[in-house]
N, C-alpha and C positions, 0 to 999 in steps of 0.2 A: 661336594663342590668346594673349592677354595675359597675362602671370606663368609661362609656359613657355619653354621653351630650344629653341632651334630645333638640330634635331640635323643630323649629318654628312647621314643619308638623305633629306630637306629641300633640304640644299643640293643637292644631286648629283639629284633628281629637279627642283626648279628648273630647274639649269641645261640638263638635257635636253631639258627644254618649253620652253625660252627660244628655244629652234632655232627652234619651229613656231611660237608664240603670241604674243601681245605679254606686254608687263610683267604687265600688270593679271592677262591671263586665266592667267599661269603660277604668278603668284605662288596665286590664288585654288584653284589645282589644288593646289598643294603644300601649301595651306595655313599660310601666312604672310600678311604684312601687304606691300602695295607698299612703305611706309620701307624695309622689312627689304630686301626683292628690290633697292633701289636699294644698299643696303650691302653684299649680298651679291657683285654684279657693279664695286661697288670694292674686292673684296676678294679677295687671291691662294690664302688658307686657309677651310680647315675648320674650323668650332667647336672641334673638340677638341683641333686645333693651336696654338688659343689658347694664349699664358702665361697663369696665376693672376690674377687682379686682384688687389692688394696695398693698395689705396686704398678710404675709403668713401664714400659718397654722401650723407650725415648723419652729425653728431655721435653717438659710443655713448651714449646714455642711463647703464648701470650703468658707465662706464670707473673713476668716485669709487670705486663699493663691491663692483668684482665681484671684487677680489683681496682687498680687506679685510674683506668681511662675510658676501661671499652665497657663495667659498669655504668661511672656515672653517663656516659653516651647515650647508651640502651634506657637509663632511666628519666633521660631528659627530652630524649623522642624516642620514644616504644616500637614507634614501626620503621625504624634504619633497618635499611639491608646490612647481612654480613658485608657484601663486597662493597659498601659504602664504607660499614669501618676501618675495614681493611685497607682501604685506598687514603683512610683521614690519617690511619698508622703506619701507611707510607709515606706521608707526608711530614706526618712528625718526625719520625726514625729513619731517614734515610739509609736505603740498602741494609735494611735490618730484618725487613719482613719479606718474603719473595710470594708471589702468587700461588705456592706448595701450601702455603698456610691456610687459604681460603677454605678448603673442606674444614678443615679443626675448626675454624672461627665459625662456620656457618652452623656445626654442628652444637659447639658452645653456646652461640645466642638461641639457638632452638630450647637447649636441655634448660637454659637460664629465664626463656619466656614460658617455659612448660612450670617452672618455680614458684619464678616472682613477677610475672606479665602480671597484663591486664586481662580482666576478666572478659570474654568473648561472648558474640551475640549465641546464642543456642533456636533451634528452627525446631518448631511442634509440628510433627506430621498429622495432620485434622484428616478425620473420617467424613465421610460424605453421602448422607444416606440418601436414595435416588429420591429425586423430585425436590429436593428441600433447595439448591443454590446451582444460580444458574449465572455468568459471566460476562461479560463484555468488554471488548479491550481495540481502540486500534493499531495498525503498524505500518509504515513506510515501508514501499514495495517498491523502490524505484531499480533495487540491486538485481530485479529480475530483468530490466533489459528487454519490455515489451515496448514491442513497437506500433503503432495505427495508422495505416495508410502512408505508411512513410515517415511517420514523425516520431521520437520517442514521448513513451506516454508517460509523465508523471504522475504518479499516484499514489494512494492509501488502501489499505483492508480492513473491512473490519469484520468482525469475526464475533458471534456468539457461541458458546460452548457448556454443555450442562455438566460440572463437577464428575458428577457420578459417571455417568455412561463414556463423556467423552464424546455424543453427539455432537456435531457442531453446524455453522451457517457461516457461511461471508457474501460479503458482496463489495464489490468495487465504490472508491471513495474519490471522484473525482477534485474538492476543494478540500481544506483540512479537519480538523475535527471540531463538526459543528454538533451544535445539538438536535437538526435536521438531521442530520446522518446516524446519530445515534437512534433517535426515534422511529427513524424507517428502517436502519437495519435490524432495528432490536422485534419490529411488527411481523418485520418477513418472516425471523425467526420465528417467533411466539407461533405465529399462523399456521408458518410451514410445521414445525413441531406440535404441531394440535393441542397444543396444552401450556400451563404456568408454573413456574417454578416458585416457590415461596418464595425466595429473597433473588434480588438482583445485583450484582456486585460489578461497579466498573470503577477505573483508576481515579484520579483528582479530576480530571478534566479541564486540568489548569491553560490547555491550550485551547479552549473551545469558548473563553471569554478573551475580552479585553479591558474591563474595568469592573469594579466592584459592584456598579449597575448590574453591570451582564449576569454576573455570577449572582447575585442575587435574583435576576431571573430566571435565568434556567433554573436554580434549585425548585425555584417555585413551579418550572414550569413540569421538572422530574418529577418532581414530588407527585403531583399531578398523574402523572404518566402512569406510573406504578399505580396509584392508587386506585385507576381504571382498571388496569389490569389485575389489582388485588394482591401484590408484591408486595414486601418489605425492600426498600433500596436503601443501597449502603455501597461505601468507600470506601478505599483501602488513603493509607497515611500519604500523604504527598512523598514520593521518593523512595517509597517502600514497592519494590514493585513486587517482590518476593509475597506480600500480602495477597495479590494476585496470579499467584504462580501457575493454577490450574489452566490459566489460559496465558500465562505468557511461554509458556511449554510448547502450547499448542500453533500459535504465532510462526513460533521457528520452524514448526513438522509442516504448517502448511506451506510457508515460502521452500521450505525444501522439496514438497510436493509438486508444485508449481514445479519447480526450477528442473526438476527429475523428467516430468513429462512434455514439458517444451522440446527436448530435442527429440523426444520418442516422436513428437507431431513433425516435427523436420525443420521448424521458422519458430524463432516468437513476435513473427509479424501477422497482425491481424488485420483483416479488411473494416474493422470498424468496430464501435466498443460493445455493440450486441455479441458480437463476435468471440470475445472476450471475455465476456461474464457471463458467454456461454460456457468456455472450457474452464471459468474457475467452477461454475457450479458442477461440472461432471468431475473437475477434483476433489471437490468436497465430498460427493456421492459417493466416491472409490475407498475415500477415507472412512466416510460413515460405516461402510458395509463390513469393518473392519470390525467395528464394538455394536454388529444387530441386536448381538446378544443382551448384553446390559443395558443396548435403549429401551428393547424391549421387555424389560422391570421396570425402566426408570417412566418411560409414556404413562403406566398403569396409575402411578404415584402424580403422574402432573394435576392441577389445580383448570377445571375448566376454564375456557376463553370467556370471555365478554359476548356479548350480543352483536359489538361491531367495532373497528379499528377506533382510533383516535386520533384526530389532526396527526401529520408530521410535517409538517409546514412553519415558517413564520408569516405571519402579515403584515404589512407594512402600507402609507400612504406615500403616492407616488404621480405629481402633477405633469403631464408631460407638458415640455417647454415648447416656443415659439417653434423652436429649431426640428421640434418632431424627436423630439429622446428625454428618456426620464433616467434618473440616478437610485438605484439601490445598494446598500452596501457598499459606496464605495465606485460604486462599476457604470457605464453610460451605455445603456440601452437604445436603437432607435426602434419607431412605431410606424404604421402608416397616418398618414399624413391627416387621416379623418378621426381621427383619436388628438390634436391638438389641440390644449385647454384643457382638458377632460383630467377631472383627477381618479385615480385608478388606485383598486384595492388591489397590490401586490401580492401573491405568495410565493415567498420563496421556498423552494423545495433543498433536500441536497443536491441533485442533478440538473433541476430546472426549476423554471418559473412561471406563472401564469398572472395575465393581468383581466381582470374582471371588472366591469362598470355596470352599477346595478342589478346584480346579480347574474350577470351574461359573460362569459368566456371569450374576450375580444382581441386576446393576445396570448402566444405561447411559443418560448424558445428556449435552449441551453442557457443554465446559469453559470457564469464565469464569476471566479476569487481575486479577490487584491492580493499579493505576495509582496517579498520584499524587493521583488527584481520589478515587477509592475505595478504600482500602489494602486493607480487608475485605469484597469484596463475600460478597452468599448468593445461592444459589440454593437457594431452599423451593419444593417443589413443595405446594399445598394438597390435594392427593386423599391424598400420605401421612399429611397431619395432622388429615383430619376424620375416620376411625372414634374415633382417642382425642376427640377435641375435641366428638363426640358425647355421648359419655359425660361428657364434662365441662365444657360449654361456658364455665363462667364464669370457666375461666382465660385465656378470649380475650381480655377487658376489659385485662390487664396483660402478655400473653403478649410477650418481650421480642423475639419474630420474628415477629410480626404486621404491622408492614409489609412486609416481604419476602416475606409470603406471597399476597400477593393477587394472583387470574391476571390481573385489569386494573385500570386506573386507576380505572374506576365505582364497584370495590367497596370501594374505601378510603373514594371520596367517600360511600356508602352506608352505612358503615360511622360516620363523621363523623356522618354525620346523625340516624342509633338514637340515638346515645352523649349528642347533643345532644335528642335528644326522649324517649327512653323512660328508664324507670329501668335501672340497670347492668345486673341478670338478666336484666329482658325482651331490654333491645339484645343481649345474647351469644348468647341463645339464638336470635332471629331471624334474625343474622346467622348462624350455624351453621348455618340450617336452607335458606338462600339459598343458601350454597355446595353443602349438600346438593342441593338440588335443580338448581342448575346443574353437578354433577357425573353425577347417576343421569339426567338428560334430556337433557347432553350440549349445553347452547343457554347458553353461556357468552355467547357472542356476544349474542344475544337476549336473556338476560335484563338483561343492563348497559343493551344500548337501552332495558328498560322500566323498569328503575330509574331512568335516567337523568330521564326522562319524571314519575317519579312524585317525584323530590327536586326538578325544576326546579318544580313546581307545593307543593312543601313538604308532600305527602303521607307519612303512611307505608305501606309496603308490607305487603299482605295476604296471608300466605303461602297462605292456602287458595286465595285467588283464582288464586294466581301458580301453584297444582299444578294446578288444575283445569286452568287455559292451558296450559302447557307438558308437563304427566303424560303421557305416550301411553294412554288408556284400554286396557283389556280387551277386544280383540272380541269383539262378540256372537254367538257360535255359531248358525245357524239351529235348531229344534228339530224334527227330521225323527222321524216316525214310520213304520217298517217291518211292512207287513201280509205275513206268510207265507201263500202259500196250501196248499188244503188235498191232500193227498198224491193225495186220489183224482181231481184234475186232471192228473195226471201218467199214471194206468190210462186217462183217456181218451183222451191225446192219443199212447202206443202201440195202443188199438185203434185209431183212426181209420189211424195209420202201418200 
């Protein structure tokens, strides 16, 4: 082919078909060119017995400025692109240098870094014998474009993986990388995987503190962790993430996983997040069954479990205020209303929360994260805020968590719409009495559809109307009337017996 070098094995299969065939058909076997076949058979050697060519075929283009300018360049920042210099030597030398030079140059700073560069990182490929190192890492999934009940879901994976075999686990990471989420996804694995890995390896975790506190306790509380499980834990360098390569590998095959079988399902909308880390767990399943083989060498070699898991929780104390809401992390909770004063032993999960008062389970909802878009989010539930709000509807009008409490978007806009049509008392009280009734009839759903229906036509809402529709009435009992008969039907029907 043109622009390649015809090697020794060319010539030596040439000249062996040269016996049988003519020029034309031997050379086209060997694949060469007839020119060449003719210089071949004037000629006593081999390519490689060649001397050096020492002469060139054209003038150097840089000969002016390759010792004078485009060295000391290279030696004063190592990593310039060619087409950087190139562009610096069009600037100096006006119409001297044309874009035809860029190959030579690029070729030149190559053959001159391969010389006199700087010395380069080198990567040790490390053997991995099964059972000895097992991984954990997480990764931003947001590029897959799942969706939940209509809203895009923001999210994390996190992912454990055993060196050896390439077993792996994930599970879905709703807030960022805590050290709850490490700890419960590293349990499931252990569990699910029936066994321990001697050492434990995850990245810095530099994002799962906030101050030198924090990180001095999580270390302490790792430390810990492992040491239950009977692991050696270890880290890879801050920004080294190549230290951890066996599972940042793995990272990318499972979001491509994901990403492969979402449209084979036909949606990446799911009814809900069960729903969803149902189909990540049957991708991982699909994955595993891939390496049975080598898991099962590597299971033989795991290190038995513990007797029983380990906290993966934080605990925290937690007073709930006058207002009926307590503060975690950042985040405003409300409570029912019989939990006020009460201080409450917190544990935050990665998923959720639980609040406990003397040893009793008195509270339990989804746990929500501060970001940089919301630093204070709430979570108001409104069922705990309408018996008081009954009793007092007209601090609704200014209540300073009134938006946070609405279970949908309709009732804010309904809400809008009183405030704009009736006077202050009437809207609080109507709006109070709406929540009531989409609370005791249970058609939250339903009633926003008929609100929705009645602000797009700029009615206002008839709460009697709206009980009578939705109220479950009182069944009407039938009214049965019992006739006893009389005893002496009973004397006749033993004479006849």
């Amino acid at each position: 082919m043109p622009g390649n070098r015809i090697t020794d094995l060319q010539v030596n299969k040439y000249k062996d078909l040269r016996r049988e065939h003519t020029q034309e058909a031997a050379a086209a076997k060997s694949g060469i060119s007839v020119s060449s076949a003719r210089r071949i058979e004037g000629s006593a050697t081999l390519p490689s017995q060649r001397p050096p060519r020492h002469w060139r075929t054209r003038n150097d283009p840089l000969a002016d400025v390759w010792d004078s300018e485009v060295v000391p360049m290279l030696e004063a920042a190592p990593a310039l692109m060619a087409v950087t210099v190139l562009e610096e030597l069009q600037r100096r030398h006006r119409e001297r240098f044309g874009e035809s030079v860029l190959r030579t140059l690029q070729r030149r700073v190559r053959q001159w870094r391969a010389s006199h560069g700087q010395e380069r990182e080198i990567y040790f490929a490390q053997e991995h014998p099964p059972g000895r190192l097992g991984l954990s890492d997480f990764t931003v999934a947001d590029e897959l474009g799942v969706v939940i009940a209509g809203v895009a879901f923001a999210h994390r994976l996190y992912q454990f993986t055993f060196a050896h075999s390439g077993w792996r686990h994930a599970g879905v990471v709703l807030g960022g990388e805590s050290f709850q989420a490490l700890t419960s996804g590293l349990q499931n694995a252990l569990w699910m995987a029936g066994g321990v890995p001697e050492e434990h390896r995850t990245d810095s975790l530099s994002a799962a503190f906030n101050n030198l506190a924090e990180r001095d306790e999580m270390t302490r509380r790792y430390r810990e962790l492992c040491e239950h499980y009977g692991m050696r834990g270890s880290r890879n360098n801050a920004g080294e993430s190549h230290e951890n390569g066996a599972i940042e590998a793995r990272q990318g095959s499972l979001k491509r996983a994901l990403d492969q079988a979402m449209p084979l399902r036909g949606s990446r909308e799911f009814a809900n997040l069960a729903a969803y880390e149902q189909f990540v767990a049957e991708t991982v399943r699909r994955l595993n069954a891939r390496c049975a083989r080598a898991w099962e060498a590597e299971r033989a070699c795991l290190r038995p479990l513990p007797a029983r898991r380990t906290v993966d929780f934080e605990e925290i104390d937690a007073r709930v205020s006058k207002f009926g809401v307590f503060s975690a992390k950042q985040v405003l909770y409300s409570v029912p209303s019989r939990l006020v004063g009460h201080r409450l032993k917190v544990r935050l999960f990665s998923a959720h929360l639980q609040a406990w008062l003397g040893g009793v389970l008195v509270f339990e909802c989804e746990r929500l994260y501060a970001n940089s878009e919301n630093r204070h989010p709430k979570r108001i539930d409104w069922r705990h805020m309408l018996p008081s709000l009954k009793r007092k509807p007209g601090a609704f009008a200014r209540w300073v968590l009134r938006e946070a409490m609405f279970p949908r978007s309709e009732y804010a806009r309904t809400w809008q719409h009183l405030s704009e049509q009736l006077p202050e008392r009437s809207a609080c009280r109507l709006m109070v009495e709406l929540l009531d009734l989409a609370d005791r009839a249970n058609v939250v759903a339903e009633l926003a559809t008929v609100l929705t229906e009645l602000i797009d036509h700029g009615a206002v809402p008839d709460i009697d109307d709206l009980r009578e529709r939705f109220v479950p009435r009182e069944p009407q009992m039938p009214s049965v009337q019992v006739v006893l008969p009389t005893t002496v039907v009973y004397d006749q029907l033993l004479e006849l017996a």
